[in-house]
Each structure stands twice: as structure tokens, then as C-alpha cells.
C-alpha positions as CSV (number, residue, x, y, z in Angstrom):
1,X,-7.4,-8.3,34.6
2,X,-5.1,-6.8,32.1
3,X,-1.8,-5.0,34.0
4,X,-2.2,-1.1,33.4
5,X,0.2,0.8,31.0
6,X,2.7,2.9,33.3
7,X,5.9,4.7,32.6
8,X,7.7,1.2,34.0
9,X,5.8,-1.1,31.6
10,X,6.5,0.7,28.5
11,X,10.3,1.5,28.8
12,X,10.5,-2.3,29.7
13,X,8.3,-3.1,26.4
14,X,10.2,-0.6,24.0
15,X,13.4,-2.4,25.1
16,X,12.7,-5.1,23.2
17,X,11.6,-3.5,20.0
18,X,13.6,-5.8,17.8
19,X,17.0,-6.3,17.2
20,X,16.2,-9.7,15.2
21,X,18.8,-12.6,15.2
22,X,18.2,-16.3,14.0
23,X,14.7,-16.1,15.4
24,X,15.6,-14.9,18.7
25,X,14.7,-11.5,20.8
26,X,17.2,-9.9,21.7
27,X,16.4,-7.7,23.9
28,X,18.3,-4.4,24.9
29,X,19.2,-3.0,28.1
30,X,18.0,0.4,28.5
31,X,20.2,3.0,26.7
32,X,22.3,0.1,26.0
33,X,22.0,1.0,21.9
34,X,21.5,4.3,22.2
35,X,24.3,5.2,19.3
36,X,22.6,2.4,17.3
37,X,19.0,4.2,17.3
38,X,18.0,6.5,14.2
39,X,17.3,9.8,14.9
40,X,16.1,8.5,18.5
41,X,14.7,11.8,19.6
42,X,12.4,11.5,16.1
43,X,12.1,7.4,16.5
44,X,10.9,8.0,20.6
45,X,8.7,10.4,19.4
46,X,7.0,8.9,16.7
47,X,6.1,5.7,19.6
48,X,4.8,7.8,22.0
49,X,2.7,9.4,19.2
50,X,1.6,5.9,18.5
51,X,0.8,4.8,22.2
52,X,-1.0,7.5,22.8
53,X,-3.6,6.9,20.3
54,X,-3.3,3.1,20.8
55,X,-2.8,2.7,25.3
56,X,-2.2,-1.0,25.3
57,X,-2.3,-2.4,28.5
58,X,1.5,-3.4,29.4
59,X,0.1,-7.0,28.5
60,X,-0.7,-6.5,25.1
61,X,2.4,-4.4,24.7
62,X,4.8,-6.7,25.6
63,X,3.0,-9.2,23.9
64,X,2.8,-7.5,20.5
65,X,6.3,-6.5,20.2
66,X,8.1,-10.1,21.3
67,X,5.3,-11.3,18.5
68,X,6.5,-8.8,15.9
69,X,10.1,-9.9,16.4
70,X,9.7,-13.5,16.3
71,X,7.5,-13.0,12.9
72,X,9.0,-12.7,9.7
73,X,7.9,-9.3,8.6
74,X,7.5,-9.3,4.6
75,X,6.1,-5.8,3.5
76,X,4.0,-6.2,0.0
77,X,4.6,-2.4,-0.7
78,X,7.5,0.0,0.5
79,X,10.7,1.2,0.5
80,X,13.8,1.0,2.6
81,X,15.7,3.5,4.5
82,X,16.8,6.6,2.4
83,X,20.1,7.7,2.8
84,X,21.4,11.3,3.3
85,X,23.1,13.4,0.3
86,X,26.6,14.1,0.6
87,X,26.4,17.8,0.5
88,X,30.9,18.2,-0.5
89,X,29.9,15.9,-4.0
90,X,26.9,17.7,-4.2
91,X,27.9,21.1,-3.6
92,X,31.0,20.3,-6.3
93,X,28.7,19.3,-9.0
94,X,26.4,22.4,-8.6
95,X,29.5,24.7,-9.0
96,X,30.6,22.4,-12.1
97,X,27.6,23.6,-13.4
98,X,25.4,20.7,-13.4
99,X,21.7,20.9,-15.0
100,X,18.8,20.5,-13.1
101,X,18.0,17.2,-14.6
102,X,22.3,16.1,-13.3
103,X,21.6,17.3,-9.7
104,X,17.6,15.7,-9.7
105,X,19.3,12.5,-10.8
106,X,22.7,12.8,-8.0
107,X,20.0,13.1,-5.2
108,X,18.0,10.4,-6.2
109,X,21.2,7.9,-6.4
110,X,22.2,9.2,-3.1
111,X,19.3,8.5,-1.4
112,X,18.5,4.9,-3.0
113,X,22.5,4.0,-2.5
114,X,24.7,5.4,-0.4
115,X,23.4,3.6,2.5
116,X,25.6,0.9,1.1
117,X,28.6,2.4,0.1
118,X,29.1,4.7,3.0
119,X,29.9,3.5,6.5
120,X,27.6,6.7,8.6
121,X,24.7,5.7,6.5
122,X,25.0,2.0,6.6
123,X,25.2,2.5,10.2
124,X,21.9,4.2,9.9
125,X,20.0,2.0,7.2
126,X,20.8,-1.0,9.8
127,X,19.6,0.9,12.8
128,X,16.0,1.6,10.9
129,X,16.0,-1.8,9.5
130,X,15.8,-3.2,13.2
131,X,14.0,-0.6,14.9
132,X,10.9,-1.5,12.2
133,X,11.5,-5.1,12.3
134,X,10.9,-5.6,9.2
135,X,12.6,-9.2,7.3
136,X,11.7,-7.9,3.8
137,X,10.8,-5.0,1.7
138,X,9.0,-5.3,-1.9
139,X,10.9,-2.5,-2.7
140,X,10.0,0.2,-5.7
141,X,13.1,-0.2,-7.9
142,X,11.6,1.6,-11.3
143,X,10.2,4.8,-12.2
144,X,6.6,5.2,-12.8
145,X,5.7,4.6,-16.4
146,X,6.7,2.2,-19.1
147,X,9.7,3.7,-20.4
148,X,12.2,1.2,-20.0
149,X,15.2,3.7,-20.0
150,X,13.9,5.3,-16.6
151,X,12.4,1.8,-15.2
152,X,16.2,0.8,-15.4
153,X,18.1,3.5,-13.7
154,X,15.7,3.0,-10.4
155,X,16.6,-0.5,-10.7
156,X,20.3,-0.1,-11.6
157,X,20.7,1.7,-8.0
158,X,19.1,-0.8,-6.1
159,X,21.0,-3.9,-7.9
160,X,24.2,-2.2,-6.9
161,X,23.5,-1.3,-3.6
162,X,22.0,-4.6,-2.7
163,X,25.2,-6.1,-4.6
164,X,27.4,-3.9,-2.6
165,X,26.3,-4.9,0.8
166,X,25.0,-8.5,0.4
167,X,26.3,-9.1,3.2
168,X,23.8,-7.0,5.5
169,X,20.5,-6.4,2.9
170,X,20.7,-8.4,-0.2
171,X,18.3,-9.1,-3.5
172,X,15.8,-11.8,-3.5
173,X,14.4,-14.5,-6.3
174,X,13.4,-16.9,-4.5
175,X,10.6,-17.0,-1.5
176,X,13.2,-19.4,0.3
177,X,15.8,-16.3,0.6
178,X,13.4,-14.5,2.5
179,X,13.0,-17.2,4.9
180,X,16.6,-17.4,5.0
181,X,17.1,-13.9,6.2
182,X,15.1,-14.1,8.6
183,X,16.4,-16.8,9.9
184,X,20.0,-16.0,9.5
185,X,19.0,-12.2,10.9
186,X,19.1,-10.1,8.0
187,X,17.0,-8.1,5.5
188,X,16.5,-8.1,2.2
189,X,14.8,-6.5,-0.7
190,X,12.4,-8.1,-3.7
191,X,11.8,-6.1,-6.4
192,X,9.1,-4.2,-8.0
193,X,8.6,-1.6,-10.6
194,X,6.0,1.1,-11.0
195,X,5.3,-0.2,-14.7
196,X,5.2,-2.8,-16.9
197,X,8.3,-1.8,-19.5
198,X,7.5,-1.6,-23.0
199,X,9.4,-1.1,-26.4
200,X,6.6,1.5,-27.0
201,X,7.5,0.4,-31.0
202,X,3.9,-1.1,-31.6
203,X,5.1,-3.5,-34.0
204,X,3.8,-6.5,-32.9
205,X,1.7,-7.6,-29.2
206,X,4.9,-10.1,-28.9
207,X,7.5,-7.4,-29.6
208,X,6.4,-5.2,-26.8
209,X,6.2,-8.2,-24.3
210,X,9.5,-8.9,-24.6
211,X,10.9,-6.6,-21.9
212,X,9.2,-8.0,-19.5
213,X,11.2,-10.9,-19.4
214,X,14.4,-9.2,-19.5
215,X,13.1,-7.3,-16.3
216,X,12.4,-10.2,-14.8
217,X,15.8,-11.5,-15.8
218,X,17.5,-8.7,-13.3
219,X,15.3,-9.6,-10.7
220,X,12.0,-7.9,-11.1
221,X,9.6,-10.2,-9.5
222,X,6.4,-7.4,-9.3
223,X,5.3,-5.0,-11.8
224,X,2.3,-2.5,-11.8
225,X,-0.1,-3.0,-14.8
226,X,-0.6,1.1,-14.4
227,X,-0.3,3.9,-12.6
228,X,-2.3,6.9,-12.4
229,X,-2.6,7.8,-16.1
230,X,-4.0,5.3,-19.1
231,X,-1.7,3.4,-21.1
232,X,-2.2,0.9,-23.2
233,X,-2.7,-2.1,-20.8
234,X,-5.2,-0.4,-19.0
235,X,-6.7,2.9,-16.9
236,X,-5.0,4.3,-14.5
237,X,-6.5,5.4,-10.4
238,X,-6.1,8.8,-12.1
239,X,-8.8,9.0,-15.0
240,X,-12.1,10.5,-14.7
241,X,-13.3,7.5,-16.7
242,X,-12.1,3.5,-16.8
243,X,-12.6,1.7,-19.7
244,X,-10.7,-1.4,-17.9
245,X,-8.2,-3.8,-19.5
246,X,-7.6,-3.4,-22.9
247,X,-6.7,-6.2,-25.0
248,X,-3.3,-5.9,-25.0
249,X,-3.8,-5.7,-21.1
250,X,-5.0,-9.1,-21.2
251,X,-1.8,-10.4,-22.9
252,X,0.7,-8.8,-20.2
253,X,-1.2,-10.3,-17.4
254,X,-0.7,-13.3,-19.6
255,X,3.1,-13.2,-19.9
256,X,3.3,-11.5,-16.4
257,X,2.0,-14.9,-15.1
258,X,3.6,-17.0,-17.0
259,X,7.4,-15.9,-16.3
260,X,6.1,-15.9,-12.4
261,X,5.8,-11.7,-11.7
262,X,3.2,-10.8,-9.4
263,X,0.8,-8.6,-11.2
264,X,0.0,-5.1,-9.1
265,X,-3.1,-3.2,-9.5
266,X,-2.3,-0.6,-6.3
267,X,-2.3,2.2,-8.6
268,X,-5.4,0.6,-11.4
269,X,-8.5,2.0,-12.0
270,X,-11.3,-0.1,-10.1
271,X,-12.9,-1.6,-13.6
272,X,-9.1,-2.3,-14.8
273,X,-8.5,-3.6,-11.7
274,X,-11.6,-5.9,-11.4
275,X,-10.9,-7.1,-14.9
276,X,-7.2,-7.7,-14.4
277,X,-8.0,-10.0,-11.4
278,X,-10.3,-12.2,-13.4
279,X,-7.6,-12.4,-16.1
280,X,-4.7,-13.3,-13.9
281,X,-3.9,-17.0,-13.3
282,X,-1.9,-16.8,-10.6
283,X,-2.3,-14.7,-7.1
284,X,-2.1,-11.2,-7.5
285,X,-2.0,-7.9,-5.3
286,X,-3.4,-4.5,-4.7
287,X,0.2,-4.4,-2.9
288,X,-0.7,-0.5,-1.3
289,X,-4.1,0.6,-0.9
290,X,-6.9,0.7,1.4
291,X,-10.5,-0.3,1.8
292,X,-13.4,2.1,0.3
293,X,-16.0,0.0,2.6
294,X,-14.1,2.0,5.4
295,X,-13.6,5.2,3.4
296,X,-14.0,6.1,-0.2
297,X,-10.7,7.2,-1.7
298,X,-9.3,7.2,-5.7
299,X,-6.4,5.0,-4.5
300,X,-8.8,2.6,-2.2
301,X,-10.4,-0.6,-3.6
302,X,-13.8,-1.2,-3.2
303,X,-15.4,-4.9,-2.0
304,X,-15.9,-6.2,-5.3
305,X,-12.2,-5.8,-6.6
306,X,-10.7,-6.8,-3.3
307,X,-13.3,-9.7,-3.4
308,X,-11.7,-10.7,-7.1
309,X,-8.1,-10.1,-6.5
310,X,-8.9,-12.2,-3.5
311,X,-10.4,-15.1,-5.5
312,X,-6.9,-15.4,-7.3
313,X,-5.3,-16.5,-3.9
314,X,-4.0,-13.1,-3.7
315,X,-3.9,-10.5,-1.4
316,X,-4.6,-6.6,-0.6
317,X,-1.5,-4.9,1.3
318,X,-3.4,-1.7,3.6
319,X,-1.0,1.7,3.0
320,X,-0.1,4.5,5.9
321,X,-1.1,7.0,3.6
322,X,-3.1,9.5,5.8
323,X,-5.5,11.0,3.5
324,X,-6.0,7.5,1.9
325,X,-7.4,6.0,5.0
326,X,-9.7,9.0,5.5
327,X,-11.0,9.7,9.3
328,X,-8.1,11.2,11.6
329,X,-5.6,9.6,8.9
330,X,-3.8,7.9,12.0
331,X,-3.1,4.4,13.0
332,X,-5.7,4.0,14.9
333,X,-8.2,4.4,11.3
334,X,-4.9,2.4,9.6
335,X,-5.9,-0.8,12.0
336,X,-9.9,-0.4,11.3
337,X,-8.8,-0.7,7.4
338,X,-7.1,-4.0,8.5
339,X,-9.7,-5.3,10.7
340,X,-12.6,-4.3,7.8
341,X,-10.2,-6.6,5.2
342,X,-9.7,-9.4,7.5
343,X,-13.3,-10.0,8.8
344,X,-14.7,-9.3,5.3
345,X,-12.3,-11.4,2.7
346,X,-10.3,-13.4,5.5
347,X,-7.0,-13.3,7.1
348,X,-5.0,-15.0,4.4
349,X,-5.8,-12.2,1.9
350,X,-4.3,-9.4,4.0
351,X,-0.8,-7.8,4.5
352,X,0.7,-4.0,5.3
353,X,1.9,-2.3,2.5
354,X,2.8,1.1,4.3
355,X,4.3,3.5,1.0
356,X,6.4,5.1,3.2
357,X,10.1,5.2,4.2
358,X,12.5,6.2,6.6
359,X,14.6,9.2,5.6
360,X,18.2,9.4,7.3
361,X,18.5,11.9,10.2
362,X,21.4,12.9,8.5
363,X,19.8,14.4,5.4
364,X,18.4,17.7,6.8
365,X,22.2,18.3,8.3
366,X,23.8,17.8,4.9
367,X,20.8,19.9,3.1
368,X,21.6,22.5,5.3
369,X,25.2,23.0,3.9
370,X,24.2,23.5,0.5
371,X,24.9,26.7,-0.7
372,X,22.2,28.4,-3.4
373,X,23.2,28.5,-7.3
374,X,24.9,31.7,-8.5
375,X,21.4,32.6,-9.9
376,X,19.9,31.9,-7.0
377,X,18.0,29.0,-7.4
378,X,17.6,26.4,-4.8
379,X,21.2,24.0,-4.7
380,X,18.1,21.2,-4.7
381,X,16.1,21.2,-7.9
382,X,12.4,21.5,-7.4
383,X,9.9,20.4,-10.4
384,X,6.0,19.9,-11.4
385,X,4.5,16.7,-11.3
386,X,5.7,14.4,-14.0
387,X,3.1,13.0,-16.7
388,X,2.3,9.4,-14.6
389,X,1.4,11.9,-11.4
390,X,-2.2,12.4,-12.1
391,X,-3.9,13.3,-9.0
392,X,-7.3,13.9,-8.4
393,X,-7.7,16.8,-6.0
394,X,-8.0,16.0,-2.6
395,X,-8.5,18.0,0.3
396,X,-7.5,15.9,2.6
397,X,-4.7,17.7,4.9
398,X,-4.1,15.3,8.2
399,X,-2.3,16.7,11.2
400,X,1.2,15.9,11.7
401,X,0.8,13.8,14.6
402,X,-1.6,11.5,13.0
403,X,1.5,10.6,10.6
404,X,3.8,10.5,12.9
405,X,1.7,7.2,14.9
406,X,2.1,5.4,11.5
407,X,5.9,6.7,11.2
408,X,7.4,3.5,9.6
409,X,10.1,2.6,12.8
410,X,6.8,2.0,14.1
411,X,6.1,-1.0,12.7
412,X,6.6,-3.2,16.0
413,X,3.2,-0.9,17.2
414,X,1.5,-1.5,14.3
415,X,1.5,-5.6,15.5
416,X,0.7,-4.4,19.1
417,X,-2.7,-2.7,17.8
418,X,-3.4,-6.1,15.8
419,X,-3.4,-7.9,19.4
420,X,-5.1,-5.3,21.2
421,X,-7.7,-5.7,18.0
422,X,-8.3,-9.3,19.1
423,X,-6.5,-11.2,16.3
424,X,-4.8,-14.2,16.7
425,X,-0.6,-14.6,16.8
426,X,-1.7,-16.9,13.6
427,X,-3.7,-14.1,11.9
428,X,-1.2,-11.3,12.4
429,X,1.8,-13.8,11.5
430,X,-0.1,-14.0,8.5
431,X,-0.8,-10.2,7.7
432,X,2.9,-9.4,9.1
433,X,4.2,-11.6,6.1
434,X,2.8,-15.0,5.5
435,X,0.5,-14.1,3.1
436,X,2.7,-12.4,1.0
437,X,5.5,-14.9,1.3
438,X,2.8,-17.0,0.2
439,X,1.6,-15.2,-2.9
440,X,5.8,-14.8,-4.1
441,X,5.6,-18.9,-3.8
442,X,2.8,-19.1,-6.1
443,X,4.2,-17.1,-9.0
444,X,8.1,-16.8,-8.3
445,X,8.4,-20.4,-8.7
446,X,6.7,-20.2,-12.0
């Protein structure tokens, strides 16, 4: 009989949420790290928001978490800690008088680098890094659209940071880097864009194909045929009405799989999507989604376009996006979406995808120092959606603690709910990052 879940059981457990080191546990003594953990008051509660909903027996707790850190952990969809502003460089370029567009642009390069360059927020990105467990993020490094001026700024940021400090969380090309991280104790970062760029010149189908392989040149190695809006490869999750891949759809799939980039769907209408997947060559990904045949969302993917992305070897990575996984938008619904994917298309077309981040405890502090503009604006810029953001309405509001179980430090939980599910260490090895090691193979080493 399983061993009950007492007070004991799961301070012993969360001891050993993973500090990862050439394939070892290491496991902490109790308050031991406690200048090492991220916002721990936030991180603690976040857990016990999780094991509340989930109650593992100390078994299954122990189990799941000394799984999750000997597995190499491979999101298909996310992003990596974000950094805190520096409110003294902020706060000097407001009174230099700095447009909206100046100080929008400052916050964004703070958040995506400084957690490389400065030795507090470094501090911080590692403590996240190993709290989650996580080997490797497919990280979003350009701008949603096609516009190949804002694709590169996103992924300027992210080749100098990861340039910066190679020596903690570096750039990956090849599958075999991943594997070397994990092995050597590290993380890294692949690279993905929220568009396919595009000269936009329309003077010839080869002309406008020719970015891509500059992109993939400075590391790109995923790219999203859409995103919410139409453009001219396909339809968007946004639009009322999919007319599916267009022609010119069908030759970036083309070159997408032929220079070895994973083609993304996550944000594709379904008919663009289905069509895409028959088109593609290679595996490809819904890399952050969820399953409509547990609930019926804009941004989910019904059976028969997870059934076809799935008949290209590739995979569907399940989001922690509340109101996309419908019910009480916590993790217990997030592990039924996983479960409804594995027993319906099988575990090697499966993987976590969560869309959200970690934002640096420090951030609020350094907001809070931020004095108003002398017209008495907001020191922080705040702006409509931009032309990619269509959205759907959706009423879907969940309640904080649901988010906080699927907090992204609580990625070690998210493999203990997998065990208590039933699934085998060689099925959740596979969702945890196999699978999308797997798909990288197949077209990075085109």
C-alpha cells in the first residue's frame, strides 16, 4: 500500500527538486540553498498550490521528482527566465526623454538579456533554471509576424545573451548539444521564431524564400508558418474563416524542410494546419497547444490535425495556458490533455510546451522605483494589441490559484502527476524530452 503524503514526506521530496549535474541528483539539505531559491516564498507557494490539487502519495512523489531530474527535460515551446529592469538606466532614459517606442524596446532587452550580463540576475536565471529542471528551452527569439527587421531584434537579444554566458546557458544547432548539456549539467536554448521572415517584395516565390535561410544561418532551427492573422503562407488561429495553405505556403514548408527547420503550426488555423502537415516531409509540431477532444478552444487542435502532424513523425507539445485547457484551467485539467494525447496518438507524439515563463522576483522591486513621466504617464509604456494579436473573445477568466499549480518552477510536479497518471518512466522520459529531441534529429540534421 502506497505510504501516505505527510508534512515529513514532502519536505523530504521537495529537497530534491533538482539541482541537475552530469546525470546525478543532487539532493539538498533542507534550507541548505535557501539564497539559491527564486522568489522562494512565490516558488513554495506555487508547489503547495500544485500538491494540493494533485496529493501524491509520498511514493509517487519521491518517485516523480528523482525521475524528472534524471530526465533530460527538452521543452518544445517556452521561454526562459525573464530578467528584472534596472530601474537607475531606466529611470535616466525616461528623463532623457525617450519615446514610448525607446522605453517599450529598453524593457524588452532587459528582460530577454540582463540575466546574462548582470551578476543578481544570473544568480536568479540559474536558480529558476534548476528549480524547473528543465535541460532545454525552444525558446521564442522573434517577434510575431514576417517582418524580418522585428524577427531580428528578438533574436539579436537572445544570440548575445546566450553568447555572453555560454558558459552557464548557451545556443543550440545540433540535437547532440542538448544531450551534452544535460549531461555536462547545464541549459541551453534552441531557437524559434513567431514567423516565417519574408522580403515582403513579391518579386519572385524564390526571392521571398531567401530569408529563411539566412535565419536559419543565425541559428533559427523552428519557425511558425502563422500566427493569429492570415498572411500569405496561410490562415491564422485568429480568422473567422480558413482557407488553409496557400500556394506559396506549400513552397515554405518546402524550403522549411529542406534547410532542416521544424515547421510550427501552434498558432495555424485547423485547415492550414491539417494541410501543412500533409505537405511537410519531415516531422513537424503544434509546439504549444492543447487537445479540442478534451475541450474546444481557437488555439487547441482537434484529432484530425494532431492525427496528421502526428503521421509526419512529429509531435504536439500540451501548453499551461489556463483558459486554453478549459475546465478549472489547472494542472490537474493540464495532465488530462496529456493523458487524452498519449492514449489517443501514442506516447512518442507528445511533449510539454508550457508558453509561460518565470519573471525575476526582482522585477516588481525595481518597477516600483520608477518615477511617472512629467506628463504623467506611466514610466512603463502600455499599448493595444499589435496587428498579429487577433484574439477571438474569450471569456474564460481562471482563478489564480489554478495558474499558480501550473507555475513554470513547477515543472518537477508536472512529472510527479504523469506517474501518479500511470505512465511508464519510458513514456514520460519521452514527453519530458525524447520526443522532441527526436523530432530536432530528424530535420536539424538536414
Amino acid at each position: 500500500m502506497p505510504r501516505p503524503l505527510t508534512r515529513r514526506s514532502v519536505v523530504k521530496a521537495l529537497a530534491t527538486l533538482p539541482l541537475i549535474g552530469a546525470g546525478q541528483v543532487l539532493v539538498r539539505a533542507a534550507g541548505a540553498a535557501s539564497g539559491l531559491v527564486p522568489g522562494e516564498d512565490r516558488l513554495n507557494r506555487d508547489r503547495q498550490a500544485a500538491l494540493a490539487v494533485l496529493q501524491p502519495s509520498a511514493r509517487d512523489l519521491e518517485h516523480g521528482l528523482r525521475l524528472h531530474a534524471e530526465s533530460l527535460v527538452f521543452e518544445s515551446y517556452g521561454f526562459a527566465p525573464r530578467a528584472a529592469l534596472d530601474a537607475a538606466k531606466f529611470q535616466a532614459e525616461i528623463d532623457a526623454g525617450a519615446s514610448d517606442a525607446e522605453l517599450t524596446d529598453l524593457r524588452e532587452e532587459m528582460s530577454m538579456t540582463r540575466w546574462a550580463s548582470d551578476s543578481v540576475e544570473k544568480k536568479e536565471f540559474l536558480a529558476a533554471m534548476r528549480a524547473a529542471g528543465v535541460t532545454c528551452v525552444f525558446q521564442n527569439t522573434g517577434e510575431e509576424g514576417s517582418d524580418p527587421l522585428r524577427l531580428i531584434k528578438r533574436l539579436s537579444r537572445f544570440t548575445y545573451a546566450t553568447d555572453l554566458a555560454a558558459d552557464i546557458c548557451p545556443k543550440v544547432v545540433r540535437p547532440d548539444d542538448v544531450v551534452t548539456a544535460k549531461r555536462q549539467g547545464r541549459h541551453c536554448l534552441a531557437f524559434t521564431t513567431n514567423g516565417v521572415p519574408l522580403r515582403q517584395q513579391w518579386e519572385s516565390v524564390r526571392d521571398e524564400l531567401r530569408l529563411i535561410r539566412l535565419f536559419h544561418q543565425l541559428g533559427v532551427r523552428m519557425m511558425h508558418l502563422t500566427y493569429n492573422r492570415r498572411n500569405p503562407i496561410g490562415d491564422g488561429v485568429g480568422e473567422p474563416n480558413d482557407g488553409g495553405l496557400s500556394d506559396f505556403g506549400h513552397a515554405v514548408v518546402a524550403e522549411l524542410n529542406r534547410l532542416g527547420v521544424i515547421v510550427d503550426v501552434a498558432h495555424s488555423g485547423w485547415r492550414t494546419s491539417l494541410e501543412a502537415a500533409r505537405a511537410s516531409k519531415r516531422p513537424m509540431v503544434a509546439s504549444h497547444t492543447s487537445c479540442c477532444g478534451v475541450y474546444t478552444h481557437f488555439r487547441g487542435k482537434p484529432d484530425e490535425v494532431i492525427r496528421a502532424i502526428c503521421d509526419t513523425g512529429g509531435l504536439v507539445g500540451i501548453c499551461c495556458i489556463s483558459r486554453f485547457l478549459g475546465g478549472a484551467g489547472d494542472i490537474r485539467v493540464f495532465l488530462d490533455h496529456l493523458d487524452y494525447a498519449v492514449k489517443k496518438f501514442g506516447a512518442d507524439h507528445v511533449a510539454i510546451g508550457p508558453d509561460i515563463s518565470y519573471v525575476s522576483r526582482h522585477d516588481a522591486t525595481e518597477r516600483a522605483k520608477l518615477r511617472r513621466r512629467a506628463d504623467g504617464r506611466p514610466a512603463i509604456p502600455t499599448a493595444g494589441p499589435r496587428w498579429e494579436q487577433l484574439w477571438p473573445v474569450d471569456n474564460f477568466r481562471p482563478k489564480p490559484q489554478a495558474e499558480q499549480t501550473l507555475a513554470w518552477t513547477n515543472w518537477p510536479l508536472f512529472t510527479v502527476g504523469l506517474v501518479q497518471r500511470g505512465h511508464s518512466d519510458e513514456t514520460i522520459r519521452k514527453i519530458l524530452g525524447e520526443n522532441t529531441l527526436r523530432v530536432a534529429r530528424a530535420n536539424w540534421t538536414a
